[in-house]
N, C-alpha and C positions, 0 to 999 in steps of 0.2 A: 470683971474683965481683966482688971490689972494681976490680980492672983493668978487666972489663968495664964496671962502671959506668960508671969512669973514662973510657973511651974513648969512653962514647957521649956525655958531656957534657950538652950545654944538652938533648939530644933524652931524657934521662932520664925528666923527668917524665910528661911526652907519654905516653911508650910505656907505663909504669904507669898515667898516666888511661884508654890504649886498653886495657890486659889489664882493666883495673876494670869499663870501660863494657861490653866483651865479656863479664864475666865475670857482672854485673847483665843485661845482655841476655837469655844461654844462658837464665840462672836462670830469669829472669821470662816468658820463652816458655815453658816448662817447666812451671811454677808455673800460668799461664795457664789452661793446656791441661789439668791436675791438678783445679784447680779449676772448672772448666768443665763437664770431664766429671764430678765431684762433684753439681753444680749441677743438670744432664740426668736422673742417674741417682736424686738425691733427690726432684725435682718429678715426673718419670713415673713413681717409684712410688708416687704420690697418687692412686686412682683418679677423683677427681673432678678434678683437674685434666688439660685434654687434655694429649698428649703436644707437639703442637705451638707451647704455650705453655713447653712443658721446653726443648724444641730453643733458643728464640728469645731465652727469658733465659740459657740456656749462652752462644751466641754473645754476648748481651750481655755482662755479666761479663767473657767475655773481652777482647772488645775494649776497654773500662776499663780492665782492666790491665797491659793492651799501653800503656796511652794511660801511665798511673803510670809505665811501666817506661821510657818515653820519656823522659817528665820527668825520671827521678832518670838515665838516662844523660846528656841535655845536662847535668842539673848535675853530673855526673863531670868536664866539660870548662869548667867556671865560668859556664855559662849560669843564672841564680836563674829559679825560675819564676816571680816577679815578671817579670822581663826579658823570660820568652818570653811571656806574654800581652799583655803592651805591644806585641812584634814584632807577634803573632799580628794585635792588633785594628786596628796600622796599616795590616798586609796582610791585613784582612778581604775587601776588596773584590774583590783578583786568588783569594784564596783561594778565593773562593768561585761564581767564574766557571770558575775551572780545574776546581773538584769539584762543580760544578751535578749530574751526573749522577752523584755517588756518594753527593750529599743526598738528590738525588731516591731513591734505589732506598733510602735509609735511611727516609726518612721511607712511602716505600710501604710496606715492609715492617712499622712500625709498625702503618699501618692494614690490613695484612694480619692482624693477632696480633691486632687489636682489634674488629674485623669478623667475619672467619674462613671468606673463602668457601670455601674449603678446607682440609682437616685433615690430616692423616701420614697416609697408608695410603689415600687417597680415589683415585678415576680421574676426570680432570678432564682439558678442552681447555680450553689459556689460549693464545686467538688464533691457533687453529691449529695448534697442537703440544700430542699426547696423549701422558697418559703418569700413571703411580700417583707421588703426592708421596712423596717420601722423606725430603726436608729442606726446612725452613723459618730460615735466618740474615736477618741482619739488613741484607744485601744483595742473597741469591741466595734463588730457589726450585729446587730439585731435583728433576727427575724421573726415574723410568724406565721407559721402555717396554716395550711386550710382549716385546719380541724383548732387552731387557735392554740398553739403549743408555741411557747418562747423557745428560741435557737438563740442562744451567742455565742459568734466567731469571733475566734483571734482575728487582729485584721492580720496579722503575718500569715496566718493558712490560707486567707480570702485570696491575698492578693497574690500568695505562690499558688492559688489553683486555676482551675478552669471555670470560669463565670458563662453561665448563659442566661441572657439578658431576653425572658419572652415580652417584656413591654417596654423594648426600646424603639421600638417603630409602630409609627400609629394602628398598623394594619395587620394582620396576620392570614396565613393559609390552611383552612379548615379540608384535611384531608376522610373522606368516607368510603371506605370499600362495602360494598353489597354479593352474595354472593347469589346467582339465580340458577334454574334450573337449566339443564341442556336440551331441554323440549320447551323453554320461552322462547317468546322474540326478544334478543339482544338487542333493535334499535324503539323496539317500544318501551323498555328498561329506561333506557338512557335516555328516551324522552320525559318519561314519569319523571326520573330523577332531576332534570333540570328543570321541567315546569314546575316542580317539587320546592327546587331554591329559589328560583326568579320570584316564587310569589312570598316570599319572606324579604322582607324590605333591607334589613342586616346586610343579604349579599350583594357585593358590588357590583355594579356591573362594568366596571375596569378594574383588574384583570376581568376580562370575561371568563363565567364558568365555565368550567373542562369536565367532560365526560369520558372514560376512553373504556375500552376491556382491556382489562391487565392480565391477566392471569383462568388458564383450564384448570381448575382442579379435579381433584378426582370423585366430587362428585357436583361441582357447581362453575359456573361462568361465572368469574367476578369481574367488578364494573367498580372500579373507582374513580367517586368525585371529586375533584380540587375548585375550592371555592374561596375565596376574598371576602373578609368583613374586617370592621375596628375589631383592635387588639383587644378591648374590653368586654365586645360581643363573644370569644372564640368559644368559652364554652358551652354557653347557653343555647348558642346557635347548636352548636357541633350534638347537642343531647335533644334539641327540640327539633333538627330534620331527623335524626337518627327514629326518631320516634313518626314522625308525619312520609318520610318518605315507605317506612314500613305498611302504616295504614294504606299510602297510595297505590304501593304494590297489591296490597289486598282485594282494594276496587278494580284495580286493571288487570286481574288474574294475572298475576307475575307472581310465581311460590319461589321460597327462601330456604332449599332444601337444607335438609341435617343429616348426619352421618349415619348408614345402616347396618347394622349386622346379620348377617346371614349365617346361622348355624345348621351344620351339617355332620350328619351322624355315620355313622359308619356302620353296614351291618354286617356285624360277625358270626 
């Protein structure tokens, strides 16, 4: 051991400040990460506290003491953290030019926790990309989509777009248009259709269901329905009358005409 010391010479201490700084790095990743998910798993089991305020101070915390683990590695290497703030605040200016878009998506994410147009578990379109929150950090928003495909957002694009929020209220409005023939009865229609919903338990009965004729087309009466259910029912309802008020029309001779062509020949 002593030979090798020997032979690595002046490059000795170096290499024990590198196993140090690596050895404080490992740890404090480690450590981070530990205490992080501590952090997540104490605050969401608060029930008053949401879960996406858990997610946002885990990420916080962490990164903190990534930032600690940073410091005490440069002073592995005789950088004082005296020194490195002195660096830091000469090169505030490039600093902060380079990482404009990492403050940005920092500081949005802030007023994302402090706001809260969206919560863990909600279905939201931010600017065009849908998808159920999964994660809130203190950079990224997380989604996924129906079909189960990871989305991360800047939070600076999140929160400069247009959020619609379809499970921030308990309830939702399941809109159904039917299109029927112009030789049916329209108020036998629109009875079918709301004896149709009332007897699916889903629809509420405040609002009360709405039937009305909206629209002559050009070759069918349509009838659209606006009906009330929990926000968690909207689509399951919205695909299973779609399907039972069809059969209904079936039993009550009410047809669902389709478009016809009529071609016509010319004789020369």
């Amino acid at each position: 051991m002593q030979d090798l010391i020997a032979e690595l010479g002046p490059f000795t201490p170096m290499l024990f400040s590198a196993a140090k700084a690596l050895a404080v790095l490992v740890l404090g990743w480690i450590a981070a990460g530990a205490i992080a998910g501590l952090v997540r798993r104490r605050v969401n089991a608060t029930p008053r506290i949401d879960p996406t305020l858990g997610n946002f101070l885990a990420s916080t915390v962490k990164w903190v003491i990534l930032a600690v683990v940073l410091v005490a590695v440069l002073g592995i290497f005789g950088i004082q953290a005296t020194s490195l703030v002195a660096i830091l605040g000469a090169a505030s200016l490039a600093i902060g030019l380079a990482l404009q878009g990492t403050l940005s998506d920092l500081a949005a994410g802030v007023m994302l926790v402090i706001f809260r147009p969206y919560k863990l578990g909600q279905y939201v379109d931010i600017g065009g990309t849908s998808g159920t929150v999964r994660d809130l950090t203190l950079f990224t928003t997380e989604l996924i989509t129906p079909d189960n495909v990871q989305i991360i957002l800047p939070n600076g694009k999140a929160w400069g777009a247009i959020i619609t929020n379809y499970s921030a209220h308990a309830t939702r409005r399941v809109d159904l248009t039917f299109g029927i023939d112009y030789g049916d009865d329209a108020d036998t229609a629109m009875r079918i259709i709301l004896e149709t919903a009332r007897a699916d338990g889903r629809v509420l009965a405040d609002p009360e269901p709405w039937v009305r004729v909206t629209n002559l087309g050009d070759s069918s009466v349509d009838l659209t329905a606006r009906l009330w259910c929990g926000a968690a029912d909207y689509w399951d309802l919205k695909f299973t009358l779609t399907k039972a008020i069809k059969e209904a029309f079936d039993k009550g001779g009410i047809s669902i005409p389709y478009p016809h062509q009529v071609e016509v020949r010319k004789q020369g």
